[in-house]
KOLDREN-575819 format. One record per residue: residue number from 0; residue in three letters; x, y, z of N, C-alpha, C in turn. Coordinates in steps of 0.02 Angstrom, whole numbers, plus 50000, padded with zeros to 5 digits. Layout:
residues N
R; num; residuo; n_east; n_north; n_up; ca_east; ca_north; ca_up; c_east; c_north; c_up
R; NUM; Ala; X; Y; Z; X; Y; Z; X; Y; Z
...
This chain:
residues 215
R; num; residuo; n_east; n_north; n_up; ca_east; ca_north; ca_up; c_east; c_north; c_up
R; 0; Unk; 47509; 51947; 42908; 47550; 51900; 42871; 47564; 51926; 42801
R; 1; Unk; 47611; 51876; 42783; 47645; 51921; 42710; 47603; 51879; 42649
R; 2; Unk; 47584; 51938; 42591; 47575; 51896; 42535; 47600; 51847; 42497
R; 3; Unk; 47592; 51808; 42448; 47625; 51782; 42411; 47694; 51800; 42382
R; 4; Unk; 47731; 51776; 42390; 47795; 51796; 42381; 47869; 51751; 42334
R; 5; Unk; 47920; 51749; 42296; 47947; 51727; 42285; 48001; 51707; 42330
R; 6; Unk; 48073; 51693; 42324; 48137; 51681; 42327; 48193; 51755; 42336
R; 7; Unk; 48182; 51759; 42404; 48213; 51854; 42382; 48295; 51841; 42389
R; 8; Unk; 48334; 51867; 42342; 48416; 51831; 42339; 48435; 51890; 42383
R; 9; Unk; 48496; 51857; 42420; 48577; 51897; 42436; 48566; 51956; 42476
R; 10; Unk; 48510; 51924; 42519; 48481; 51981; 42571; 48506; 51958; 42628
R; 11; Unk; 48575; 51994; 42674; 48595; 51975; 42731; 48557; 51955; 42784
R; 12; Unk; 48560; 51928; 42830; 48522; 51915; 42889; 48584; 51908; 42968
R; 13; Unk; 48578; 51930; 43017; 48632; 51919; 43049; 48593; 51864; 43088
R; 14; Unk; 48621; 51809; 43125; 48620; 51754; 43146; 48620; 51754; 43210
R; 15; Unk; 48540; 51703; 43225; 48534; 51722; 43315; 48591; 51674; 43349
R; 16; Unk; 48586; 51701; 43405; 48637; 51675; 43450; 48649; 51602; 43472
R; 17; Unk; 48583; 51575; 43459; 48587; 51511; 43460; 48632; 51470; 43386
R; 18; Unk; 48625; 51503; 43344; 48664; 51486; 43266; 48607; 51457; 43218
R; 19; Unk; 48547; 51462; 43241; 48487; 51437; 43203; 48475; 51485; 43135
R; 20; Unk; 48489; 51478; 43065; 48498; 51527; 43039; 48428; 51527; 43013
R; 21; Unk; 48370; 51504; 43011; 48290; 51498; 43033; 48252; 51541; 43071
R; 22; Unk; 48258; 51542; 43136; 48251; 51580; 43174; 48223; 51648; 43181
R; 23; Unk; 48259; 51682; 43163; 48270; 51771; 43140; 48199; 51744; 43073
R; 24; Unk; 48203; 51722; 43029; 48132; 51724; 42996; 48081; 51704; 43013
R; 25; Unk; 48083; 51657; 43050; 48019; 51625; 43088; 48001; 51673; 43127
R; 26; Unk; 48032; 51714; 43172; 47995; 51777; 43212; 47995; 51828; 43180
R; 27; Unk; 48005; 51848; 43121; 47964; 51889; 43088; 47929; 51887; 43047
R; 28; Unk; 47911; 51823; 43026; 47844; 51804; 43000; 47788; 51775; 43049
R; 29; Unk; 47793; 51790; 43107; 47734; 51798; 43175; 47746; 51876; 43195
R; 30; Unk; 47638; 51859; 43176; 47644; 51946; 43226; 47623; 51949; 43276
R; 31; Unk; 47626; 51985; 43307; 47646; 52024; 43402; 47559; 51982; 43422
R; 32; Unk; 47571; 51948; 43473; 47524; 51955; 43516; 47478; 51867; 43491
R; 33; Unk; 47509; 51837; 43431; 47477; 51785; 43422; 47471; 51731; 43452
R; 34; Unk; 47438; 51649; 43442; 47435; 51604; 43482; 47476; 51546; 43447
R; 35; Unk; 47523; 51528; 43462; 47604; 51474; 43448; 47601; 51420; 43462
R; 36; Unk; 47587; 51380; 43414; 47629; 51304; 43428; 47683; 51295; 43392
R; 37; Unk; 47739; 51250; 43464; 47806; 51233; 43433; 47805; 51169; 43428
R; 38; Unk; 47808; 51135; 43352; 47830; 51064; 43361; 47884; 51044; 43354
R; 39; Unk; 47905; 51002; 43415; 47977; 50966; 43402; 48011; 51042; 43464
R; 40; Unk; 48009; 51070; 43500; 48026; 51137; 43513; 48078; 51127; 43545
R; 41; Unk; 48106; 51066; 43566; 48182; 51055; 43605; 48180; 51089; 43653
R; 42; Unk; 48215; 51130; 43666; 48237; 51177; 43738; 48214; 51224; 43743
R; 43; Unk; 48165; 51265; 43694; 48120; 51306; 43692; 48157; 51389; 43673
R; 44; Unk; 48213; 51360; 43650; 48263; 51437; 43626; 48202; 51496; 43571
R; 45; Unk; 48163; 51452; 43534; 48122; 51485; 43462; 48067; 51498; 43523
R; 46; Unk; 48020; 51476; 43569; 47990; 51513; 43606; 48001; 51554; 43640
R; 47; Unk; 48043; 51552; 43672; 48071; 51601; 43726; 48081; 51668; 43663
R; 48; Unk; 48103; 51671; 43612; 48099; 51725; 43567; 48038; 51754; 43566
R; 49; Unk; 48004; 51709; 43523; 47929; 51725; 43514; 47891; 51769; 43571
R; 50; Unk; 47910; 51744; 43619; 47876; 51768; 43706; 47899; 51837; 43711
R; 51; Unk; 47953; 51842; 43713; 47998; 51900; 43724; 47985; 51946; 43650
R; 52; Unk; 48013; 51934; 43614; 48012; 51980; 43540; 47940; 51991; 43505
R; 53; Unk; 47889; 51959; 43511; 47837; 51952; 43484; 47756; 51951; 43536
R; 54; Unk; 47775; 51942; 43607; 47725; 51952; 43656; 47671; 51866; 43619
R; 55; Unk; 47700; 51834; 43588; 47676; 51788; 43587; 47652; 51721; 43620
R; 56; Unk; 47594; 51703; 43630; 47554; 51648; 43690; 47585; 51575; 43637
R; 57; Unk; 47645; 51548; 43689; 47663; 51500; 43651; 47664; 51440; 43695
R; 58; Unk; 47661; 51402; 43649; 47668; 51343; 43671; 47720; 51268; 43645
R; 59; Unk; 47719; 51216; 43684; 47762; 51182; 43638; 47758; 51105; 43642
R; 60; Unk; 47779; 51066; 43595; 47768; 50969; 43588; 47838; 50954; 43586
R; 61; Unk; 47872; 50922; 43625; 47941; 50874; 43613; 47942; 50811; 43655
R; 62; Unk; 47960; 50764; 43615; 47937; 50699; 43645; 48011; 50678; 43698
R; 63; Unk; 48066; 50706; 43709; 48116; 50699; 43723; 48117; 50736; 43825
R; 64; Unk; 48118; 50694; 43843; 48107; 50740; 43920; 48152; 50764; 43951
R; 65; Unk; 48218; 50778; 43921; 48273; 50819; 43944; 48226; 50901; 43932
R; 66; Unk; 48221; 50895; 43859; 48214; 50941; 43836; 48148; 50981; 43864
R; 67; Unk; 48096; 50958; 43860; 48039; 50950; 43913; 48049; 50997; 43976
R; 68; Unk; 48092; 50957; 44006; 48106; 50987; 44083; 48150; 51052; 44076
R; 69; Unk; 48199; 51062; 44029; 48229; 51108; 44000; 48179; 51175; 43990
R; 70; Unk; 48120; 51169; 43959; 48054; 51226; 43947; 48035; 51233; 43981
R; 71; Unk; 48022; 51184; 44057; 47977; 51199; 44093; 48006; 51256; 44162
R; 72; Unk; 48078; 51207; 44153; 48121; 51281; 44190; 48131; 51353; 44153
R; 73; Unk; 48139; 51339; 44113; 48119; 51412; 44107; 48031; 51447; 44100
R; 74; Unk; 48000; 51434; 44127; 47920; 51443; 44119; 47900; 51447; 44068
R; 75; Unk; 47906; 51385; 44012; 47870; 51375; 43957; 47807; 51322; 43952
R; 76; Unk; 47772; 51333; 43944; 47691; 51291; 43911; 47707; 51214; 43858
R; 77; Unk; 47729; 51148; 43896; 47760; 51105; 43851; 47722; 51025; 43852
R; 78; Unk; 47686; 51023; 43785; 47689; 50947; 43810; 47735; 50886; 43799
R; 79; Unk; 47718; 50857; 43843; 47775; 50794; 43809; 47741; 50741; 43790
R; 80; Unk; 47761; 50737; 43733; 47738; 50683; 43670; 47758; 50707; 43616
R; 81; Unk; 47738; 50653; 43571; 47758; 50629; 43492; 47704; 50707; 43450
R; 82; Unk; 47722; 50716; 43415; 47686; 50761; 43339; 47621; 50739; 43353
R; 83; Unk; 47604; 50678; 43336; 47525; 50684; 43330; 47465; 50679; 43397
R; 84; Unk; 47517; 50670; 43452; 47490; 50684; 43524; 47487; 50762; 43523
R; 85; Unk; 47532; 50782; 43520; 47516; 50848; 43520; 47464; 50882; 43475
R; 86; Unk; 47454; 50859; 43412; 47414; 50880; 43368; 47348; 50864; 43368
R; 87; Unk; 47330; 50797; 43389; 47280; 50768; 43387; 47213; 50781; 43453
R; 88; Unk; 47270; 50803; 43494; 47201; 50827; 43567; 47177; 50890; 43533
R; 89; Unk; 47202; 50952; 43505; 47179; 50999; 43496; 47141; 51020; 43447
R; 90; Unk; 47081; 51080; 43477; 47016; 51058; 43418; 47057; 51112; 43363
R; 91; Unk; 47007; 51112; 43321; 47032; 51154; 43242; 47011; 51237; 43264
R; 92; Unk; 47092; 51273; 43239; 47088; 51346; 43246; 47109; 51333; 43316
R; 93; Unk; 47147; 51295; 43366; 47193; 51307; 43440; 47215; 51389; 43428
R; 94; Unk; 47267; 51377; 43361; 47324; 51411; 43378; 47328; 51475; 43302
R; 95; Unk; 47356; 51515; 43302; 47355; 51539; 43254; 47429; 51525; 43188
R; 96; Unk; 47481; 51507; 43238; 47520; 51476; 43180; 47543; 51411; 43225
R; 97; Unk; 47555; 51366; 43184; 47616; 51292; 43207; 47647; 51315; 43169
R; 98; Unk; 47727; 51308; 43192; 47781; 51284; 43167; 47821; 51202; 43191
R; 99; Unk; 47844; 51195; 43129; 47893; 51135; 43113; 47949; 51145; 43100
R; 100; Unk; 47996; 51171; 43140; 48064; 51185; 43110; 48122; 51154; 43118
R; 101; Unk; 48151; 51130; 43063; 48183; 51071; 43040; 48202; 50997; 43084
R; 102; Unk; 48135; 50994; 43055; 48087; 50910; 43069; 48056; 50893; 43035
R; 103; Unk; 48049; 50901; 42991; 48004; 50865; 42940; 48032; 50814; 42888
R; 104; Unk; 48084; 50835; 42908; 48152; 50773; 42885; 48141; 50706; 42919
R; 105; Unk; 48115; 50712; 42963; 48111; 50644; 43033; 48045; 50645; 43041
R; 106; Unk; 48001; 50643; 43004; 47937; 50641; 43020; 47921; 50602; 42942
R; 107; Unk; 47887; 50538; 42963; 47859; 50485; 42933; 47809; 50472; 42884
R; 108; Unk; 47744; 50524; 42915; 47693; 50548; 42883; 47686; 50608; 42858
R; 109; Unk; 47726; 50665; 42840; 47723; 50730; 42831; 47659; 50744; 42792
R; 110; Unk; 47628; 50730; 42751; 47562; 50738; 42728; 47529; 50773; 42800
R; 111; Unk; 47499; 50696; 42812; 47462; 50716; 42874; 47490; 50748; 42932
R; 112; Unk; 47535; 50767; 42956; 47565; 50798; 43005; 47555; 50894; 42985
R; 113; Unk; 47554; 50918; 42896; 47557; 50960; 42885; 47461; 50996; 42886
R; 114; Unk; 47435; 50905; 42864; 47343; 50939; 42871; 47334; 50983; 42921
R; 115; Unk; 47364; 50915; 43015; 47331; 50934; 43053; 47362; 50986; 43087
R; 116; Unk; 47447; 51009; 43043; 47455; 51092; 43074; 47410; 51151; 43045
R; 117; Unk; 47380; 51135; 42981; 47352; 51167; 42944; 47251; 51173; 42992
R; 118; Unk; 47227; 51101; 43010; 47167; 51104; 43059; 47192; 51164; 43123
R; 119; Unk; 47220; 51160; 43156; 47257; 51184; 43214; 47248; 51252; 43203
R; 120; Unk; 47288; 51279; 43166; 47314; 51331; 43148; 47291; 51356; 43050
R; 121; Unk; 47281; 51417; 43045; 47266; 51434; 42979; 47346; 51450; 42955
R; 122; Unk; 47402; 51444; 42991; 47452; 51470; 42944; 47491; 51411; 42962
R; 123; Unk; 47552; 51385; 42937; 47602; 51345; 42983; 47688; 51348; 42957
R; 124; Unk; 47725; 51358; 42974; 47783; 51372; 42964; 47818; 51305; 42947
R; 125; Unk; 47866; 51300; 42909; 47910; 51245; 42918; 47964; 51248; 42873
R; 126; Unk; 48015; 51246; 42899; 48090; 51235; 42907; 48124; 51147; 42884
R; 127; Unk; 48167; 51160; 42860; 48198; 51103; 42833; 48274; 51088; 42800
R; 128; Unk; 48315; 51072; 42807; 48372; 51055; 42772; 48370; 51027; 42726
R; 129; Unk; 48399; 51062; 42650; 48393; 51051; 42584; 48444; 50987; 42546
R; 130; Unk; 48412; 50935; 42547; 48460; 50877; 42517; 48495; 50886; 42445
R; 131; Unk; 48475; 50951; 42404; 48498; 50956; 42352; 48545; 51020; 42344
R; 132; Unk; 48574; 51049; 42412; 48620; 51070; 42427; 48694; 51066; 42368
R; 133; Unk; 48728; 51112; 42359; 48767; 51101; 42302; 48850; 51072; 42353
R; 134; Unk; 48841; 51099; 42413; 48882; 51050; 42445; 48882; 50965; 42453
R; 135; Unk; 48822; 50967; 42468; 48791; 50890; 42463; 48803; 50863; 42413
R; 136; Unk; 48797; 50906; 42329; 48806; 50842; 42288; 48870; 50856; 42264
R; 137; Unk; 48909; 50887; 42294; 48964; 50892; 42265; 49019; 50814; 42299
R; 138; Unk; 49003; 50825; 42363; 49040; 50779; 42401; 48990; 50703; 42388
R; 139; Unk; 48942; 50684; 42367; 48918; 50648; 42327; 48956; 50616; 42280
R; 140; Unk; 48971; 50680; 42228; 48985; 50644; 42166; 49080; 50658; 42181
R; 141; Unk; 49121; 50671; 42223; 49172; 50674; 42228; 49186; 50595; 42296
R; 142; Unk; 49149; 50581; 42342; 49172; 50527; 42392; 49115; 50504; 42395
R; 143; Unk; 49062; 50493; 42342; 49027; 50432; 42366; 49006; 50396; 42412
R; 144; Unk; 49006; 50458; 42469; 48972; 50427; 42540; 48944; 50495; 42557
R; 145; Unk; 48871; 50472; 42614; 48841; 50522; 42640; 48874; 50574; 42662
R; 146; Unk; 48852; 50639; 42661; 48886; 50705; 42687; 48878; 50691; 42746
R; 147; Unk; 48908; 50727; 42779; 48897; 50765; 42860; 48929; 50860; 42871
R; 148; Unk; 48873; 50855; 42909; 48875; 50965; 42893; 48848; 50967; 42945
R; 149; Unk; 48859; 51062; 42957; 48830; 51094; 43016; 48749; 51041; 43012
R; 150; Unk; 48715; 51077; 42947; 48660; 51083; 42946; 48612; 50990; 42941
R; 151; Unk; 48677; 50944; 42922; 48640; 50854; 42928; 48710; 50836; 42957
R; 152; Unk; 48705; 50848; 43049; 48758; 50813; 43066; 48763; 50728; 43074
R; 153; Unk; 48739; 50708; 43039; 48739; 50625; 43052; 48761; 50565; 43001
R; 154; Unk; 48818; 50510; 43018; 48818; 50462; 42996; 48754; 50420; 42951
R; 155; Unk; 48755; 50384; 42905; 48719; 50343; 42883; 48674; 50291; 42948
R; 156; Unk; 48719; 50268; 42973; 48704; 50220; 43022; 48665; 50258; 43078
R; 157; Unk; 48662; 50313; 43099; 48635; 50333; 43142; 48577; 50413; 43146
R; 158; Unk; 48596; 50444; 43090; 48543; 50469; 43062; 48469; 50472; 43086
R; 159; Unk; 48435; 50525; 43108; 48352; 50526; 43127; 48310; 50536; 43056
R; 160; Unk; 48364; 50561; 43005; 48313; 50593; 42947; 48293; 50530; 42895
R; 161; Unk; 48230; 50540; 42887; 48209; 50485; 42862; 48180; 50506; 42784
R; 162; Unk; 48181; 50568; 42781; 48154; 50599; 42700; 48218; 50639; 42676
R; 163; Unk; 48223; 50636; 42622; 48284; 50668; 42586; 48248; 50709; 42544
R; 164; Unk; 48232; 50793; 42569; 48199; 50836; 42550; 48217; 50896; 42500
R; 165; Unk; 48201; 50891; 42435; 48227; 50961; 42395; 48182; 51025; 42399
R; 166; Unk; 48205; 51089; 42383; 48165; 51135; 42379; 48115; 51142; 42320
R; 167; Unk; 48146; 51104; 42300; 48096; 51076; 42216; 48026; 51030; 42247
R; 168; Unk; 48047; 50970; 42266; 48021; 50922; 42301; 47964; 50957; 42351
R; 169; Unk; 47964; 50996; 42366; 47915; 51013; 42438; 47879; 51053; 42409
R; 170; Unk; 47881; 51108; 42358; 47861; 51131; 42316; 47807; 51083; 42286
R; 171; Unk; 47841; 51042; 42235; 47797; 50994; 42211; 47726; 50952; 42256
R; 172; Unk; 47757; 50952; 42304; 47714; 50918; 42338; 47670; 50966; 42374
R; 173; Unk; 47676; 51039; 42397; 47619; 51090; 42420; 47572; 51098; 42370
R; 174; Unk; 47604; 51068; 42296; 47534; 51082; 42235; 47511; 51014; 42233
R; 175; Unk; 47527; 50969; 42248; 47488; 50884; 42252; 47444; 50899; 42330
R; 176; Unk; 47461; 50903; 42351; 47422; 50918; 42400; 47353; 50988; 42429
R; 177; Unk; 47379; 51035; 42382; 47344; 51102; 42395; 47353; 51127; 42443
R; 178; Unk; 47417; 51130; 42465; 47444; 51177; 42514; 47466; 51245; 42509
R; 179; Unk; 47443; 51298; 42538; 47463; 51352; 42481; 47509; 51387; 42524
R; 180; Unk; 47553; 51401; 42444; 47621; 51429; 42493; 47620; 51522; 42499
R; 181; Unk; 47634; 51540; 42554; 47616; 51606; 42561; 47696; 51635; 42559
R; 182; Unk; 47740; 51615; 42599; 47802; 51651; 42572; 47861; 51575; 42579
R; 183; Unk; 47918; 51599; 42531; 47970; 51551; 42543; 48028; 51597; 42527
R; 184; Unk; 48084; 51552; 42592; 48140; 51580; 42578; 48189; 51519; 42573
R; 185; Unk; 48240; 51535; 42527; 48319; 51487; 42530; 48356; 51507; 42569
R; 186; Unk; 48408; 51489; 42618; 48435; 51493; 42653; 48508; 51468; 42654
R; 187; Unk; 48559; 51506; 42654; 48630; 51484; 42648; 48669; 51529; 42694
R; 188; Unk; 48712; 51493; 42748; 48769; 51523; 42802; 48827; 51551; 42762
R; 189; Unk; 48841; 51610; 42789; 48898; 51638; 42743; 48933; 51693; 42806
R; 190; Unk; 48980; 51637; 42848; 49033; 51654; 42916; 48967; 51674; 42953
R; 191; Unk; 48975; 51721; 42962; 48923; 51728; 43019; 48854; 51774; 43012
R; 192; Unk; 48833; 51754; 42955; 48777; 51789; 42908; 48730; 51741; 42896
R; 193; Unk; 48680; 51729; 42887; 48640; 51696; 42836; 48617; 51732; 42777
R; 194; Unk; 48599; 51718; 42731; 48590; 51746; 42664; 48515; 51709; 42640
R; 195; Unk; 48502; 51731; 42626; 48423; 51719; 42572; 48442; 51722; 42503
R; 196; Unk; 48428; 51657; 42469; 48459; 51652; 42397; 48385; 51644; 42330
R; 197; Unk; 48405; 51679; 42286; 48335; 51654; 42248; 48363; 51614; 42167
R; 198; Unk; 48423; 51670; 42149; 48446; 51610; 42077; 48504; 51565; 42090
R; 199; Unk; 48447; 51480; 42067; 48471; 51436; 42069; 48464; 51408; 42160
R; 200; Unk; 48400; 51437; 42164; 48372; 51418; 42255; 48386; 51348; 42259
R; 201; Unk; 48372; 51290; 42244; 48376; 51234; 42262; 48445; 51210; 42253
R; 202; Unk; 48518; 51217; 42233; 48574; 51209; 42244; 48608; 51239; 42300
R; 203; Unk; 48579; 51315; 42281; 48633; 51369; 42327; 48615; 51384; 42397
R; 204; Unk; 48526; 51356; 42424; 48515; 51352; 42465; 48524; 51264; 42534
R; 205; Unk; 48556; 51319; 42572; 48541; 51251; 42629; 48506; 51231; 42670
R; 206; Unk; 48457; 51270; 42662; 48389; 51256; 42706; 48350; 51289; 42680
R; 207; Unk; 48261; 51255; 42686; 48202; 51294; 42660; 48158; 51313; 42715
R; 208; Unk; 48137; 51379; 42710; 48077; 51391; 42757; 48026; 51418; 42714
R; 209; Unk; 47976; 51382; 42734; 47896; 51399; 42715; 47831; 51416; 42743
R; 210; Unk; 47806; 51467; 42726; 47744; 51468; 42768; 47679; 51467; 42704
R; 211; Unk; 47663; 51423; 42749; 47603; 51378; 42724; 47514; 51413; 42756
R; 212; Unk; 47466; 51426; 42699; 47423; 51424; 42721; 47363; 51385; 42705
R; 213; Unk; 47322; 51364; 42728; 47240; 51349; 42690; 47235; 51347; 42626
R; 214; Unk; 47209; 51326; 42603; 47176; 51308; 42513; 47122; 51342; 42524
């Protein structure tokens, strides 16, 4: 795993096929041969990587049983249930990393959801869409109604995200908490690129990924 690290700017990334512009960093911040939990893992596109690109023993939690049955056809390791079903049967040190990738927006308790990826696992990844987006507040302070984007496709009224998360904000809160941050990147789509941004990260970025370790 990587040391401590800043905000590395205007470093291309080409964009997996799925359009997850996450992705491509999340499997290269796992190394070859480790033990994976996916929370929230949907259709299992970020495992099936991991498996393949990384020889990684993965596994996965989505409470949604399309998606479920979706992993299991393709021979993935899935349970079905909520975050803390999944979290809560397994003893401390399961896995060597959890990831959370962009869900933590829709998750209620994130404190505790981040302990017990942190019991689980000594490292844990997590992904998120940046509410302080300079698109976001632009269309804010120009139409005065919620955005909608690739990256928060949803109406007011119907919306899953229940935290309105800055890269400032999560920051702040890995030092209230003593979460220690081992690397972070900003994240901004540019046609069919993603980019890693560092001056002026919390505007110019549209998503945050973090990997989190132990205190």
């Amino acid at each position: 795993m990587c040391g401590v690290v800043t905000y590395a700017d205007a470093q291309p990334l080409l964009l997996s096929g799925d359009g997850r512009p996450d992705f491509d960093i999340i499997v290269s911040l796992v190394d070859r041969g480790v033990r994976v939990l996916d929370l929230g893992c949907g259709t299992g596109e970020l495992m099936e990587r991991l498996v393949r690109e990384k020889g990684a023993v993965a596994r996965g939690v989505d409470r949604h049983q399309p998606s479920v049955t979706a992993c299991i056809a393709k021979g993935l390791s899935v349970f079905h249930g909520d975050l803390h079903e999944g979290l809560g049967d397994l003893p401390n040190d399961a896995s060597d990393v959890v990831i959370l990738s962009r869900t933590l927006q829709q998750v209620p308790d994130p404190d505790e959801v981040i302990r017990a990826m942190l019991r689980v696992a000594p490292r844990a990844i997590v992904s998120f869409p940046n509410f302080a987006f300079w698109r976001i507040r632009l269309h804010l302070l120009l139409h005065g109604t919620l955005p909608i984007s690739p990256a928060l496709p949803y109406a007011w009224y119907n919306t899953p995200n229940i935290r309105l998360i800055t890269l400032a904000d999560f920051e702040d809160f890995c030092a209230r908490e003593s979460f220690t941050i081992l690397e972070r990147v900003a994240l901004t789509i540019d046609g069919a690129r993603a980019r890693t941004i560092h001056l002026g990260a919390d505007w110019r970025g549209e998503y945050g990924l973090f990997l989190l370790g132990r205190k």
